[in-house]
N, C-alpha and C positions, 0 to 999 in steps of 0.2 A: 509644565509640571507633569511629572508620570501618574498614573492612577496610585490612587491608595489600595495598599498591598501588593501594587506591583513588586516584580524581583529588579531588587539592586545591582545583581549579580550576575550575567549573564555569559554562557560560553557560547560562541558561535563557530559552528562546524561545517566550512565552507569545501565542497569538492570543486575544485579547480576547471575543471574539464566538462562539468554539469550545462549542457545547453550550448556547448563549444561557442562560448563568448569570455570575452578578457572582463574576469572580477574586480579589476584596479580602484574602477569608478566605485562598485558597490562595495569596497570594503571602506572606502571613504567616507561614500556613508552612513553605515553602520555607524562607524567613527564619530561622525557627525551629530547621529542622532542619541548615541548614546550620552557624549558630552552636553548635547541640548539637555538631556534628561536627568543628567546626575547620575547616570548607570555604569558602575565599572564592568568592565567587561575583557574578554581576553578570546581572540582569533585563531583558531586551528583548523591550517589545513589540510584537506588528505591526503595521503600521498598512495594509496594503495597498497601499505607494508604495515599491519598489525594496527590499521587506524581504528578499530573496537578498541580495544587494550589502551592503544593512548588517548582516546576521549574518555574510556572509562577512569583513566587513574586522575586525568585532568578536570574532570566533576568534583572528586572529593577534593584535590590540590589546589582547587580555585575556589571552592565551595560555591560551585553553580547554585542560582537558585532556578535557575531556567536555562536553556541547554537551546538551541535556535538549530533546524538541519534546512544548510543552504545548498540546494542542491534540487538531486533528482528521488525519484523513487527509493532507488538505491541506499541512497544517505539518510533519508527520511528512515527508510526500516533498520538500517546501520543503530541509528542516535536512537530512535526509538527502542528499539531491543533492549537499550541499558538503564530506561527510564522506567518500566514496567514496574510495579508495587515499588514506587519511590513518589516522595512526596514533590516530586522535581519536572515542571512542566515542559511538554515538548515545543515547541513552536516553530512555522514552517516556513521556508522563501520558499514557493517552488520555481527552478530553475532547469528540469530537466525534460525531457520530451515526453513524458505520459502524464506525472504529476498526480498518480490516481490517489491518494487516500486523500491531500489535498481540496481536489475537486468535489467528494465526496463528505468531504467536512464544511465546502465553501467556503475555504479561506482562499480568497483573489489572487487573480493566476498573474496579474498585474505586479509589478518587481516594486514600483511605487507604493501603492496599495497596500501588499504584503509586507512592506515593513514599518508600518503604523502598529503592528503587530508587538513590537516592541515597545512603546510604552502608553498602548491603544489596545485592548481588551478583556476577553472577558475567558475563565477558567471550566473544561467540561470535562468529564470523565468517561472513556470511551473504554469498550471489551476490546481486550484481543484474544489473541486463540493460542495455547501452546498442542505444539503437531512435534509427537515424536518427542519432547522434550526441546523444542525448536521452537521463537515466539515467531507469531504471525498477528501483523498491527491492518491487513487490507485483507488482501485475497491470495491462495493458493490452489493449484490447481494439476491434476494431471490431465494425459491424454493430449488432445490435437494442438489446443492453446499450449501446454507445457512442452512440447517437441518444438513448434516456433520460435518460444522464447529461448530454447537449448538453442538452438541453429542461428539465431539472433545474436545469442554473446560469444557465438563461436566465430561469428564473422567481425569483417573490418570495418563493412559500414552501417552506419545508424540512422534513427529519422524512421519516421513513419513509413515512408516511400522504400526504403530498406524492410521492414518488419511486412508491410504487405506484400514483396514482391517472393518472401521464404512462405507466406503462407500460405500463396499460390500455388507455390510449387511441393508444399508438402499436401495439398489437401490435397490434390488429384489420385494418388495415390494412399490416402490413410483410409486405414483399416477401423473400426471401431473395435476395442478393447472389451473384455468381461469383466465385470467389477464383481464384489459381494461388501455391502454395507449396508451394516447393525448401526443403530443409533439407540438411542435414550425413548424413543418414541417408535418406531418403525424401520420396515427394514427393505431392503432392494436388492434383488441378483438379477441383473442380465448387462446387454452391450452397450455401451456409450461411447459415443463422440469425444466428449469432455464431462471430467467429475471437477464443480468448481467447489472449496471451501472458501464461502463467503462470510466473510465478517462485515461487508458491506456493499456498495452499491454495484461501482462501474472498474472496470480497467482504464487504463492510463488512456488508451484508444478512445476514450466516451463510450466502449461498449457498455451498455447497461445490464450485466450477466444475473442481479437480483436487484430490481428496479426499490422493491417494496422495504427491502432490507435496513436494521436498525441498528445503529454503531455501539448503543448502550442499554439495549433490551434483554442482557440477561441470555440470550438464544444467536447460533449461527444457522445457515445454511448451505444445506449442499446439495447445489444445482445441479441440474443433469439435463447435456444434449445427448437425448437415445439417439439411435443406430436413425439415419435419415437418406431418401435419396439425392441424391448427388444435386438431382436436381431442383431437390428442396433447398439448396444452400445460400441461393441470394436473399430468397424471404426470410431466410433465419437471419441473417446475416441483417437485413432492413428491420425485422422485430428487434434485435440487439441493440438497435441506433436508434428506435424509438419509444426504447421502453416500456417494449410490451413484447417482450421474451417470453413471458409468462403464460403469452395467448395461444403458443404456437402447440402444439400438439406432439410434438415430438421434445417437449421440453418436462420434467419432473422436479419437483423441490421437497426437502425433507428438512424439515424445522426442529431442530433438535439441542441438548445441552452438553452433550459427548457422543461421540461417534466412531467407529472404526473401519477404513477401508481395505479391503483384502484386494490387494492389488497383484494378484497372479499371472498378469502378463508381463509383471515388471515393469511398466509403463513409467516415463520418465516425468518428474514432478518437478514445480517450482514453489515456492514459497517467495511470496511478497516482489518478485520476477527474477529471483536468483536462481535457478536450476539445482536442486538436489538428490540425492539417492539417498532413502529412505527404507526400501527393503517393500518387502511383502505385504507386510501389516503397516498402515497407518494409524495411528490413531490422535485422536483430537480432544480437545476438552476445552471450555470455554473458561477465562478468567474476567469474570466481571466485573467493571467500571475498573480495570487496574492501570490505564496510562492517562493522566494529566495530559491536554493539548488545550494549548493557546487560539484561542477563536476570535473572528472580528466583536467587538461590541457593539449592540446593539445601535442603531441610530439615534441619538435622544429629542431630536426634532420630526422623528417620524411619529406619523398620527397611527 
């Protein structure tokens, strides 16, 4: 039997291509477990041509009461974006190679695992960030990190081993950029590395870019690697991976409820790891507790 108050209703939003393995078995059992559970439910896959538009129309046409993004980061920010100030929870497989907001929520990166998800737990309410009129449900970021991720979906191949071998070869050569950001509390002008808008912890990589960061406190932040030398960059690079980014000296954080970055070098940005162009001015604003996501329930045999 499903929990009480579970949704009856589920749409599941599967990208085909997320984690380059054949979905056949896992729609099966979705299938499976929905029918175990008494869940009606109905399958959409993506196909890369206006697939917002038709999971959006397919939410009210099916009357989702819970919306599932099977997939990667991508799909996750996709589905997510249309659930924002709805009473309609998000719920997660992760299926693709970073899986960051995921990881960062601890919902199990295990394909198993994660789909107990479905009629196994428990409702939370997390901040996202709207940038520019843009939502952002993780992290966004310009500078060294947002040039990788550009040069990433510019290319053909993917995987970790792919993404670190561009950021190799753009770091030798990057420049640090001049930022100016005002915030609600304080304010920063000089050269950075990387400016990250953090609504939460890590990158899909495990890098931990704000270790201490809280998904539903009302407040974002935004990181900062100052100008550093070259050959400070594996201890950064070792602090990022053990969660103590924070300790390093050439790193800065501004805890804030809105914010504005004057991005005058035009520095190239992503949002949630989609590459955008944004202009000059950034600006941010935090929308508090406004997206439902679906979380493991608690263990009920744990002491």
């Amino acid at each position: 039997m499903k929990q009480t108050g579970s949704p009856e209703n589920i749409l599941f939003v599967i990208n085909p291509i997320a984690g380059d393995i054949d979905k056949t078995d896992l729609v099966e059992q979705i299938e499976e477990i929905c029918r175990e559970h008494d869940i009606r439910y109905h399958i959409y896959t993506t196909t890369g041509h206006q697939d917002s538009q038709q999971v959006k129309e397919l939410i009210t046409e099916k009357g989702a009461e819970a919306v599932f993004a099977v997939g990667g980061d991508g799909t996750v920010s996709m589905v997510g974006a249309l659930l924002i100030d709805r009473n309609i929870p998000l719920g997660i497989i992760p299926l693709g190679s970073g899986n960051g907001l995921s990881k960062d929520l601890h919902i199990p990166q295990d394909t198993e695992d994660a789909l107990e998800l479905i009629y196994r737990h428990t409702v939370r309410n997390i901040d996202t960030l709207d940038i520019n009129g843009q939502p952002s449900i993780h992290l966004a970021d310009l500078g060294f990190n947002a040039l990788v991720v550009k040069r990433f979906s510019e290319g053909e191949s993917r995987g970790p081993g792919a993404y670190a071998w561009i950021a190799l070869q753009e770091y030798l050569s990057y420049e640090p950029k001049f930022y100016r950001i005002e915030t609600d509390n304080e304010h920063f002008e000089g050269e950075a590395f990387m400016v990250t808008i953090a609504n939460a912890n890590a990158f899909g990589s495990n890098a931990a870019i704000n270790p201490s960061g809280i998904l539903n406190d009302g407040r974002f932040e935004i990181c900062l690697i100052e100008r550093f030398p070259k050959t400070a960059g594996i201890g950064i690079l070792y602090k990022l991976y053990t969660d103590s980014i924070d300790t390093s000296v050439y790193t800065r954080k501004l805890t804030c409820r809105s914010a504005t970055i004057y991005n005058t070098d035009h520095e190239v940005m992503h949002i949630d790891g989609e590459p955008v162009e944004l202009g000059t001015e950034v600006r941010i604003h935090i929308k508090p507790k406004s997206l439902k996501v679906l979380l493991p329930a608690p263990d009920p045999d744990a002491a």
